[in-house]
TIVO-2410 file (N, C-alpha, C; in nm, 3 decimals):
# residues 87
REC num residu      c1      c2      c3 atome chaine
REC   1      X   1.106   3.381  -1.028     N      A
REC   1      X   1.122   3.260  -1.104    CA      A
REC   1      X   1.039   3.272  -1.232     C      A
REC   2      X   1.097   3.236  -1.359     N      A
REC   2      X   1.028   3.263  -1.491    CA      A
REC   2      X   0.914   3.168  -1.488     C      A
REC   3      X   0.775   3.230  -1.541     N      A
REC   3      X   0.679   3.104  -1.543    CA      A
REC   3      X   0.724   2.991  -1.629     C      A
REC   4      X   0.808   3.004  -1.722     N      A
REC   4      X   0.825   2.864  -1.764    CA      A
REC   4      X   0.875   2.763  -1.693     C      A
REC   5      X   0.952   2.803  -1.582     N      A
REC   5      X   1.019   2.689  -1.535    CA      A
REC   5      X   0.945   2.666  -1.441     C      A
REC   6      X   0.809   2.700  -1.367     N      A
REC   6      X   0.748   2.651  -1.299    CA      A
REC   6      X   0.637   2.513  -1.365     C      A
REC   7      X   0.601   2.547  -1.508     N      A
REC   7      X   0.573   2.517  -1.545    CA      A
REC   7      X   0.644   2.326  -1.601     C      A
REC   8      X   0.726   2.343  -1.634     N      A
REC   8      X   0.830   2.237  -1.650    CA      A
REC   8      X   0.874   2.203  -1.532     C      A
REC   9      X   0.875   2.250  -1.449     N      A
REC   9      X   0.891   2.188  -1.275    CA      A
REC   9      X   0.795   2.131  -1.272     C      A
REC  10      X   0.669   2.163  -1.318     N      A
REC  10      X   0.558   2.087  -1.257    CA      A
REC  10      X   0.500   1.953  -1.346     C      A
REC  11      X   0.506   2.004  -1.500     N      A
REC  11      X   0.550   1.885  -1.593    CA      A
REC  11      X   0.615   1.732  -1.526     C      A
REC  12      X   0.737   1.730  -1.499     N      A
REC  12      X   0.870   1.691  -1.506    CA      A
REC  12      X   0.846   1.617  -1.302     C      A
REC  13      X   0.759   1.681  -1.232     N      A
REC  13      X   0.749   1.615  -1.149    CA      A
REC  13      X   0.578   1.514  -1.178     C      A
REC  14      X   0.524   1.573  -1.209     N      A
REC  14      X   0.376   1.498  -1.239    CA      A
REC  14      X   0.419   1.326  -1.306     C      A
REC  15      X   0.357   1.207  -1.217     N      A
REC  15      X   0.367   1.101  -1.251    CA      A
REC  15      X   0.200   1.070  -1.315     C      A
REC  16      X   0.197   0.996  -1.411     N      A
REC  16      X   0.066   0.920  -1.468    CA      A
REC  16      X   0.050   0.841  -1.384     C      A
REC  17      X  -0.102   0.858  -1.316     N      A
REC  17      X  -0.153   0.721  -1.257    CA      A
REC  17      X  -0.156   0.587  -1.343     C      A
REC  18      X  -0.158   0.459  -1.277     N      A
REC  18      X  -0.146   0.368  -1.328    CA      A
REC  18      X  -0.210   0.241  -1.225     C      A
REC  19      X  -0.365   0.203  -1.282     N      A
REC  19      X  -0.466   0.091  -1.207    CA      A
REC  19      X  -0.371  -0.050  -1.231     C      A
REC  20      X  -0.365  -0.112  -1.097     N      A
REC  20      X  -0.294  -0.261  -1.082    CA      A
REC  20      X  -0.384  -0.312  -1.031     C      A
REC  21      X  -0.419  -0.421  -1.058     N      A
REC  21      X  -0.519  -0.508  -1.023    CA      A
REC  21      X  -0.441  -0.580  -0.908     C      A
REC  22      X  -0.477  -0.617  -0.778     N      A
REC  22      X  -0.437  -0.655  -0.682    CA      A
REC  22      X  -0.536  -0.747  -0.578     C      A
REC  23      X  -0.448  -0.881  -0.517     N      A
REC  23      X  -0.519  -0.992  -0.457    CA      A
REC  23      X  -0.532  -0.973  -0.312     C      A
REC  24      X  -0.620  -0.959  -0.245     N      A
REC  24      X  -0.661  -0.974  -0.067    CA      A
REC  24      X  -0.696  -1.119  -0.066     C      A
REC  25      X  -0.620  -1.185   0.019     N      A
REC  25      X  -0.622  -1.326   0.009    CA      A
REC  25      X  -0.644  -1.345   0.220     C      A
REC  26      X  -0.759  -1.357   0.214     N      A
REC  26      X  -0.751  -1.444   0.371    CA      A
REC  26      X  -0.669  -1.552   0.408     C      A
REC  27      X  -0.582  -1.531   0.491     N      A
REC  27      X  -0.510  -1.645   0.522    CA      A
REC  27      X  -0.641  -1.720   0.664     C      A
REC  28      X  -0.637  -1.842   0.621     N      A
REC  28      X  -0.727  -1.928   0.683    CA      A
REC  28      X  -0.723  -1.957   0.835     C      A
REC  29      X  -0.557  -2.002   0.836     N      A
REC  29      X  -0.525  -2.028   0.935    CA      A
REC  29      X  -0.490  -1.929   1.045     C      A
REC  30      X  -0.497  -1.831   1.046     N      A
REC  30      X  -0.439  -1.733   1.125    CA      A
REC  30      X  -0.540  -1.703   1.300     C      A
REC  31      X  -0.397  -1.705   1.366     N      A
REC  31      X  -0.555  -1.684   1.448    CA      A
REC  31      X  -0.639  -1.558   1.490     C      A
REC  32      X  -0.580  -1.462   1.435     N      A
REC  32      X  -0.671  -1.355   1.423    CA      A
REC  32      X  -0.673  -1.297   1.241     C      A
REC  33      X  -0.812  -1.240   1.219     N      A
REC  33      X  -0.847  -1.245   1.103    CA      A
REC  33      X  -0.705  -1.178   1.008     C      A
REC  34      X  -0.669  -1.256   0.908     N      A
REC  34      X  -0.545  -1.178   0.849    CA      A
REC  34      X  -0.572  -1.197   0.693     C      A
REC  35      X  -0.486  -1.108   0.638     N      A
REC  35      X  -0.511  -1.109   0.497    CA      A
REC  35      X  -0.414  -1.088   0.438     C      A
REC  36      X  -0.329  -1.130   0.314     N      A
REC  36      X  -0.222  -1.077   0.273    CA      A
REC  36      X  -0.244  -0.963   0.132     C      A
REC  37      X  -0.174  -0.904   0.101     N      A
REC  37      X  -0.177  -0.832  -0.021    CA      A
REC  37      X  -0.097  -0.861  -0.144     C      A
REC  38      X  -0.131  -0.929  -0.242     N      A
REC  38      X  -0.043  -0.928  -0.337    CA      A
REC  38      X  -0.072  -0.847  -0.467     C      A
REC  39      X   0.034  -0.850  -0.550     N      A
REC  39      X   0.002  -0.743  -0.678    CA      A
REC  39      X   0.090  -0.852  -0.759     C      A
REC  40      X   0.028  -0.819  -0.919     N      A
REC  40      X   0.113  -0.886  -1.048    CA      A
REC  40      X   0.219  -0.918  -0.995     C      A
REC  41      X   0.224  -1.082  -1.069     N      A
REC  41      X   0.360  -1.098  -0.990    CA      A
REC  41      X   0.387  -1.198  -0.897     C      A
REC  42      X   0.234  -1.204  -0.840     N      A
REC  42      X   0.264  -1.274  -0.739    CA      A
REC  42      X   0.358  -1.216  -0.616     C      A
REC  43      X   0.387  -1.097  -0.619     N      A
REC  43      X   0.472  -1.017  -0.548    CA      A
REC  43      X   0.373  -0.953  -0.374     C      A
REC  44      X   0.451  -1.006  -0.284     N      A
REC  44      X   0.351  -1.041  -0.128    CA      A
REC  44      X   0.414  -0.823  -0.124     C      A
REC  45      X   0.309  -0.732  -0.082     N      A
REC  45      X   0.329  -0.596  -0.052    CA      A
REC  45      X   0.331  -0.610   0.138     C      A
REC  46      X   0.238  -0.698   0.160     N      A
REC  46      X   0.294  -0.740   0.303    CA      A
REC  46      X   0.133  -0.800   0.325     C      A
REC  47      X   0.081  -0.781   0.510     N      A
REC  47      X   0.003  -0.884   0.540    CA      A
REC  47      X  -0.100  -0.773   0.630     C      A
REC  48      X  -0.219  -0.744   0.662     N      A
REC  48      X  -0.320  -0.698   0.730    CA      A
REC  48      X  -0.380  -0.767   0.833     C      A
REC  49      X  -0.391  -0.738   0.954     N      A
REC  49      X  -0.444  -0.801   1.095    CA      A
REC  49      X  -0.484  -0.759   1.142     C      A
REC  50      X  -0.656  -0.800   1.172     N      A
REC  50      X  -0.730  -0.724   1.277    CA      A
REC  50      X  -0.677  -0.699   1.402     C      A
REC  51      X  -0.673  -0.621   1.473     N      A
REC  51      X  -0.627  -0.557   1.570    CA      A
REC  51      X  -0.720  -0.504   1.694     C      A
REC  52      X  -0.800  -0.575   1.766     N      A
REC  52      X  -0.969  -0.505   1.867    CA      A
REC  52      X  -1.009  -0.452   1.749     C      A
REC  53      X  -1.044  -0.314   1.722     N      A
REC  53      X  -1.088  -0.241   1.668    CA      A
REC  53      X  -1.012  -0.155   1.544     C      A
REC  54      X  -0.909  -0.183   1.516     N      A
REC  54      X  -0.846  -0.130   1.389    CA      A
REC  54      X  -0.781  -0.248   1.282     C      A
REC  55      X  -0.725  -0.226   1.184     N      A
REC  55      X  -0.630  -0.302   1.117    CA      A
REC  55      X  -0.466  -0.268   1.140     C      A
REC  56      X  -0.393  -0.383   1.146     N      A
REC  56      X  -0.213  -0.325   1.151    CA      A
REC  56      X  -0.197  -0.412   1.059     C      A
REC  57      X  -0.127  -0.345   0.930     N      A
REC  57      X  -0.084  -0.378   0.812    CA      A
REC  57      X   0.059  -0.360   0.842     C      A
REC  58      X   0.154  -0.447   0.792     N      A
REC  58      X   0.267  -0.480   0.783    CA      A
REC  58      X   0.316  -0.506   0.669     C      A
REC  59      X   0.440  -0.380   0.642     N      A
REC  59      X   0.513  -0.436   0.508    CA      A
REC  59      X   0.578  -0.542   0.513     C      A
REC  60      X   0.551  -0.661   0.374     N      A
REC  60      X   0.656  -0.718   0.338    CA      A
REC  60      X   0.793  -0.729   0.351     C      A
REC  61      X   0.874  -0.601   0.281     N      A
REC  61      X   0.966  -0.612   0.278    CA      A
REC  61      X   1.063  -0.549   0.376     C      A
REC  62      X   1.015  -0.481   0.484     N      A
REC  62      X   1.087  -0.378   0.567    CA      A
REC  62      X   1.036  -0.377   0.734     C      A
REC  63      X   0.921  -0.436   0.674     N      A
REC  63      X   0.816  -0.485   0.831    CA      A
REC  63      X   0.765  -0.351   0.888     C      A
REC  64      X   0.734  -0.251   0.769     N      A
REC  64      X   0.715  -0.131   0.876    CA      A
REC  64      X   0.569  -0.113   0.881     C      A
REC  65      X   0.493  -0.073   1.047     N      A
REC  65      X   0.397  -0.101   1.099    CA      A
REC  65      X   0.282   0.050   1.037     C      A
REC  66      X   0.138   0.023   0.984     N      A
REC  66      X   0.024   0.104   0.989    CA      A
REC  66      X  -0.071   0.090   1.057     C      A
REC  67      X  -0.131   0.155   1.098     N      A
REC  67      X  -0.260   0.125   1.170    CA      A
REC  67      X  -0.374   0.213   1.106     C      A
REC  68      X  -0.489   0.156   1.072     N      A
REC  68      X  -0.574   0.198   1.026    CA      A
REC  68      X  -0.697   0.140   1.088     C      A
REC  69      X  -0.863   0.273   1.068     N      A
REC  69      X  -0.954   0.219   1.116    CA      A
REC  69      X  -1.039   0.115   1.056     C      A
REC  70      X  -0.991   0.105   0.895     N      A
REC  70      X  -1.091   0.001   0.831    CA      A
REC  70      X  -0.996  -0.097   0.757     C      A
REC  71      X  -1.016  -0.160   0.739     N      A
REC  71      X  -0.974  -0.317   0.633    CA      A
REC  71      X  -0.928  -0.184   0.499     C      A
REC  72      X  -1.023  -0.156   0.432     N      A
REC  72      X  -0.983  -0.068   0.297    CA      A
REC  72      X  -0.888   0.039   0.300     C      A
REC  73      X  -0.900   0.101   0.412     N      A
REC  73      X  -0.796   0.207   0.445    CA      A
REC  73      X  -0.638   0.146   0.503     C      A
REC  74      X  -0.679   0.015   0.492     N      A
REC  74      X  -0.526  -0.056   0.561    CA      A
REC  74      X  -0.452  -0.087   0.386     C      A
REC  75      X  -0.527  -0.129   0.304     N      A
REC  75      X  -0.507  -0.181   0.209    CA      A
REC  75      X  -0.433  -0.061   0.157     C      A
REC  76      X  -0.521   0.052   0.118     N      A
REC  76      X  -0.503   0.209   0.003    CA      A
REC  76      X  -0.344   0.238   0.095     C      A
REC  77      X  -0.324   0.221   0.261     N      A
REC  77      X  -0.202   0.276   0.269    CA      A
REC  77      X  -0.062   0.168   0.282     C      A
REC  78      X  -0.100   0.084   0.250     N      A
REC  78      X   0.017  -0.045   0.250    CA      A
REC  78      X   0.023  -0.006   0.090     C      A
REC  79      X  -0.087  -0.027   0.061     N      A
REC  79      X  -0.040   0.025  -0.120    CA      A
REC  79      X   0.078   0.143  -0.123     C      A
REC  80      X   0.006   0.237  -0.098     N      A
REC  80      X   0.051   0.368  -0.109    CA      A
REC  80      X   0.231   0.364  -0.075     C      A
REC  81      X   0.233   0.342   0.063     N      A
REC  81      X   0.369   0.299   0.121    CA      A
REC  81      X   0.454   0.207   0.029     C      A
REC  82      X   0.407   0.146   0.003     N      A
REC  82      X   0.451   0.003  -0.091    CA      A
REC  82      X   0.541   0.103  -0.212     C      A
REC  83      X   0.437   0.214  -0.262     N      A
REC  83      X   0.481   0.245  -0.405    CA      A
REC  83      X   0.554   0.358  -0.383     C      A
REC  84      X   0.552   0.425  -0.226     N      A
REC  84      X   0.682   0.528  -0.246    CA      A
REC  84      X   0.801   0.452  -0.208     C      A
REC  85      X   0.775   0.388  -0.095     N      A
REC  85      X   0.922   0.366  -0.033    CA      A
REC  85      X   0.974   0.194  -0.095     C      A
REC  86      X   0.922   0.135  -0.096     N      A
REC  86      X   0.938  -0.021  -0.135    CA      A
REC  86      X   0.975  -0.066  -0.279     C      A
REC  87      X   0.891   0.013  -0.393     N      A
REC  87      X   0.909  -0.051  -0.503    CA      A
REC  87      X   1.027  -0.059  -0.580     C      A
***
């Protein structure tokens, strides 16, 4: 394969990061500790629930289930998920 086109393969797939400022909102009422996620927009990415000892984050739009060991690591992969498969 010619190095240029690895080169322009790799160009041409490379995306620019891009910081979104985003809301963790405790829902009050819940009866186990919950939190939702929103981004600009006002747009719900889905909802976070303590779980015994982990978090299960739930997408918004597709309901599909994560489990993570911390609150922050529930957040970075509902994000994450959010921006491959959802957006």
């Amino acid at each position: 394969m010619p190095k240029n086109f690895i080169n322009k393969l790799g160009d041409s797939m490379s995306k620019k990061l891009e910081n979104i400022e985003i809301e963790v909102n405790e829902q009050k009422n819940a009866s186990v500790p919950t939190w939702e996620v929103i981004i600009p927009g006002k747009k719900s990415v889905g909802i976070i629930e303590k779980d015994n000892d982990r978090y299960h984050a739930i997408t918004a739009k597709s309901g599909y289930s994560i489990y993570s060991k911390t609150l922050e690591s529930a957040i970075n992969e509902l994000l994450s998920y959010f921006t491959l498969h959802e957006k």
